[in-house]
N, C-alpha and C positions, 0 to 999 in steps of 0.2 A: 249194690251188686258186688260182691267178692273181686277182686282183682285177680284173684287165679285165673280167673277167663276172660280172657279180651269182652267187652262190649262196648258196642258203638252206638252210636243214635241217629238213624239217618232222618228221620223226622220226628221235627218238635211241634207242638203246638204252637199257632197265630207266630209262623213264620213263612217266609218263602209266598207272600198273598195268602195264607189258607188259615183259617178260623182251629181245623182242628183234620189229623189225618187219619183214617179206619183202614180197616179191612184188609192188613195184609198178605201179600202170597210173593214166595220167593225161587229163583231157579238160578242155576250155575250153567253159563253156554261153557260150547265148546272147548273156546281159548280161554276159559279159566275165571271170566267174570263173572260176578254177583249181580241179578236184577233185581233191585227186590220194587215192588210195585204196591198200592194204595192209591185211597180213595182219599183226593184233594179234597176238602169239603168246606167251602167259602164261605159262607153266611154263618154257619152254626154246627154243633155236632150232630145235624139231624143226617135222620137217613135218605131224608127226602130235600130234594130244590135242587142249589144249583152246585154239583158236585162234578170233580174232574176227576180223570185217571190218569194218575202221575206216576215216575219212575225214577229212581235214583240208582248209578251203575257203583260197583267197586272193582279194584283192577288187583286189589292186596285181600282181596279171601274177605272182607268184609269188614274188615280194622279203617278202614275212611270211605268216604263216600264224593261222588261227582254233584254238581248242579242239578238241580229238579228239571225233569224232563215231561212234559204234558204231554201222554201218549192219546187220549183219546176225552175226547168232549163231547155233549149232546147241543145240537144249533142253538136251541132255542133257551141253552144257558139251564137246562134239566140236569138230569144224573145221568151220568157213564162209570160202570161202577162192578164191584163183582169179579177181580181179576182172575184169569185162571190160563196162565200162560204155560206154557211147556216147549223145550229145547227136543226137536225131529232131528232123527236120526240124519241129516242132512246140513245138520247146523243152524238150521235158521228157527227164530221162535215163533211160533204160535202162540197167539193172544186172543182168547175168547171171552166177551163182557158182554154185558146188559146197558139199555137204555132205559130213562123214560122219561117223560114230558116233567115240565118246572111245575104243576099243580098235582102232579099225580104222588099221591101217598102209597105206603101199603096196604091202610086201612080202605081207605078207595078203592082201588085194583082188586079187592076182597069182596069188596060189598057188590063189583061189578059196575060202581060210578063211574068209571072211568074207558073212554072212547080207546081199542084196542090201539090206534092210531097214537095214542099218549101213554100207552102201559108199556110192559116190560118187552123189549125188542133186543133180540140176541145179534151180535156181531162180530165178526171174526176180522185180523190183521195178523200182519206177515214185518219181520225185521229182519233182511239179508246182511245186518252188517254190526252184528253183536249188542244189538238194543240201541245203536244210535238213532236210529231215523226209521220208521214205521210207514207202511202201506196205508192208501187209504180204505176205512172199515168197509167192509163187505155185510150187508144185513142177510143172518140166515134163518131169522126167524121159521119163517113155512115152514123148513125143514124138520125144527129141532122142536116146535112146541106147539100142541093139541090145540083147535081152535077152542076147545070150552076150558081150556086151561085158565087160569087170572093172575095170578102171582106168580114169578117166575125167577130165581136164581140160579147163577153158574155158581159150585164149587162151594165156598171162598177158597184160596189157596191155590197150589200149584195144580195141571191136569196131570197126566199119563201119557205116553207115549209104550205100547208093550213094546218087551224087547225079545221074549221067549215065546216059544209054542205056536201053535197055527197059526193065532191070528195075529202074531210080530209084526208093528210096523204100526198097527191101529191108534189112534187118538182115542182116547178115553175122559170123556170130560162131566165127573158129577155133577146133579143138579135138583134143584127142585120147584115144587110150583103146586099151586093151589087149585082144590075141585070148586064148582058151583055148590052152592048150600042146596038144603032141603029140608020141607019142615017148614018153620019156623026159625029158623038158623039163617045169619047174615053172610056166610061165608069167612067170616074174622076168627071162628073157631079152630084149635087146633088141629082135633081131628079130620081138617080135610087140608090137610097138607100131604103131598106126598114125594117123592123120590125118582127121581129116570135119570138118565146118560143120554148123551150125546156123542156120536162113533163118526168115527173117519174113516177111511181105510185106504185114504189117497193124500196124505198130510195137509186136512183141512179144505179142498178142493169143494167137496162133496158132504154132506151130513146126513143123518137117519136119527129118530131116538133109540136106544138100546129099551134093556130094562125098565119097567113101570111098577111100581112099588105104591100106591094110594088105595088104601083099604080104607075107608073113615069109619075104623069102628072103634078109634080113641084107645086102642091099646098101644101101639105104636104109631107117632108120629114124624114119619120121615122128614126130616127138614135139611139144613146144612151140611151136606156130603164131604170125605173126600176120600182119596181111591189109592193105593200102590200095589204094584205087581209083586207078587211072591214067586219063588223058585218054579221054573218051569210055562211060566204065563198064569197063573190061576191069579184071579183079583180079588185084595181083601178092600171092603167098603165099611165106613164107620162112618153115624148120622148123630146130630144132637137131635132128638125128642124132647118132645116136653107131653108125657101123656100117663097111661095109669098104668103102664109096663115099670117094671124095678127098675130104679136109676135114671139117667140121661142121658147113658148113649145107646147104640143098637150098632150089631155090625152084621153084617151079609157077605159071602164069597160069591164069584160070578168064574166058569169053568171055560166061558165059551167066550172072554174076551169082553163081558161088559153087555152084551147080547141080551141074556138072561142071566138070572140068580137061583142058584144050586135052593139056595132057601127064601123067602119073606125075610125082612130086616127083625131080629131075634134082639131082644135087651140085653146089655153089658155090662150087667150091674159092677163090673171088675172093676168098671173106669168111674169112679165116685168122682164128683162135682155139681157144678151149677147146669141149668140150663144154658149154652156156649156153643159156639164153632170150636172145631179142634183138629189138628194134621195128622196124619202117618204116612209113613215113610219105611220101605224095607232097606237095608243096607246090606250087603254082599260083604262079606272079609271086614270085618267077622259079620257073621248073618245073627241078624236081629232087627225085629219088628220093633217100631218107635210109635209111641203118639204125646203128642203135648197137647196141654190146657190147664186151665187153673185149677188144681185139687180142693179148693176149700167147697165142704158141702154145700155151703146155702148163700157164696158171694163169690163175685168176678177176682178172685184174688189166687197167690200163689200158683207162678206156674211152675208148672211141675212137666219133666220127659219122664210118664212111663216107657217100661220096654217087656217085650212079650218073646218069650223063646218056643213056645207051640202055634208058634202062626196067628194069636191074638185069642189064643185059648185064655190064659191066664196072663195076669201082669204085676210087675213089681214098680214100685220107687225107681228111678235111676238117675235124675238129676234133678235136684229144685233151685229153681233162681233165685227166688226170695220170695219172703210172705207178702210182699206190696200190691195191690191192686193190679189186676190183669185180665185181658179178654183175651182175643182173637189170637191166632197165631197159626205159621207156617213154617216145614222142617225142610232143610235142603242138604243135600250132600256136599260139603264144599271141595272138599277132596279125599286123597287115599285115608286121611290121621281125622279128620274134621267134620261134624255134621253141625250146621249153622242153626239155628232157631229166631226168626223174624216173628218180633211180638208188642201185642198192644200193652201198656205199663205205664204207672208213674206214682209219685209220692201219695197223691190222695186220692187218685181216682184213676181207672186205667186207661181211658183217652188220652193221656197227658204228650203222648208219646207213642213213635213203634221206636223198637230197640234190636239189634240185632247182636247175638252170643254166639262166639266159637266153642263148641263143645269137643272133645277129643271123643272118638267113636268105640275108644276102648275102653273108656268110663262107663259109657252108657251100653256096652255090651257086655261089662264083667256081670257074674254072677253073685 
């Protein structure tokens, strides 16, 4: 990694108790700290068993890191996992993840093996005191997910909070989750994966689903969401797919706060890569639309910040970290000069590590 940009490492592999760390998503509170959060994952780098949700603070913009902080567990030693936290206009963060039982897979949860009692269970928590010490979870499942639903994730990454237009003030938290098969079909297949939100309009008190995006007719297959507001309230949304639409991602705008979508999730064939999670992020001064993931066509490698100056019409290059193995990843504004990038990396393979890069925000907005 170039030494022009600060980068740090707040989690390494088979440190801190933990086998191996995913999934991260990152926010900047009020007074100026860095959260950035991940999935502890004890046994193995699976996605399933016994997995924590852990948290590391920084007080310098993201150049060092605090002690590992275990925000959220499942009892019976399952997964707690899926971060998707956001800083309310109030100060305090909002934390919304997933459970589910220590035998439960996804492949299970799909096929419908699995007692709803042990599948995917959403839950929300509250931090009045800048990421130190956490609420206990709150399950909202009922609210936010369809009883024929089976699969079920938040985000990954950071949520929304709007700040403009009518619905200012709302929690916006992408998501997705899987239909029942039919047919002949196990439920494991793509096309019945699909796309919805989860809306607040009391910071987290209350929940509804928004939008529902699940066509299974394998053109588009909505899976790992995530969200940022554009000038005036209008919400841009961008999905990994893996179906027989051009490319691997799809994006959709929503006019009414996340409610509805102006369109069906449409293919993006601009954002060339693997099948992946990936962020966006809008920035103010100077205005430009962000999204990172790894650019290589056909492997988890090179990530790359595109940046889009028509609202995610079109995109160019605007920073590459390097060609080395890479997945998941989440964009934060760290401040006025700064936009952070919290990402999955390492020498041979991209688990090895999340990593966290100061990027200067007039790099990634020049033309």
């Amino acid at each position: 990694m170039a030494d022009d940009y600060p980068t740090s490492v707040p989690f390494r592999q088979a440190t801190d108790g933990y086998h191996t760390f995913r999934i991260p998503a990152a926010v900047v509170t009020r007074a100026g700290t860095v959260l950035a959060f991940a999935e502890g994952r004890r046994g193995s780098a699976s996605d399933s068993g016994h997995i924590d949700l852990v948290l590391k603070r920084s007080s310098d913009g993201g150049r060092t890191w605090g002690g590992l902080q275990v925000v959220a567990t499942e009892p019976q030693r399952g997964t707690a996992g899926n971060p998707a936290p956001v800083v309310l206009d109030d100060g305090r963060i909002l934390l919304v993840f997933v459970r589910q039982g220590p035998s439960a897979t996804e492949e299970k949860i799909r096929r419908g093996q699995v007692p709803a009692a042990a599948g995917r269970r959403v839950f929300a928590q509250v931090s009045e005191d800048d990421g130190a010490t956490w609420s206990a979870p709150r399950e909202i499942t009922g609210s936010v997910k369809k009883p024929e639903w089976r699969w079920y994730a938040t985000t990954p990454g950071h949520a929304v909070q709007l700040r403009q237009g009518e619905h200012a003030g709302r929690v916006v938290v992408p998501a997705n989750h899987s239909l029942p098969p039919s047919g002949q079909d196990n439920g494991t297949e793509g096309k019945y994966n699909g796309g919805h939100a989860l809306l607040s309009d009391d910071g987290g008190q209350t929940w509804r689903i928004g939008y529902v995006d699940d066509n299974p007719d394998g053109y588009v297959n909505v899976n790992e969401t995530t969200a940022t507001e554009l000038p005036g309230g209008r919400l841009y949304l961008n999905t990994r797919t893996d179906s027989t639409a051009p490319g691997t991602r799809a994006d959709a705008c929503s006019a009414d706060g996340g409610q509805t979508l102006e369109l069906p999730f449409r293919p993006q064939a601009g954002l060339a890569g693997p099948v992946v999670e990936g962020s966006v992020l809008w920035c103010d001064e100077p205005e430009v639309l962000l999204f990172s993931g790894p650019a290589a066509p056909d492997a988890r490698a090179l990530m790359t910040v595109r940046a889009s100056h028509d609202h995610g019409v079109t995109w160019r290059v605007a920073h590459t970290v390097s060609g080395l193995p890479a997945a998941y990843s989440d964009l934060v504004r760290v401040d006025g000069e700064t936009v952070g990038l919290l990402f999955e990396t390492g020498n041979f393979g991209p688990y090895e590590s999340i990593a966290f890069r100061r990027i200067p925000v007039a790099e990634l907005a020049a033309r």
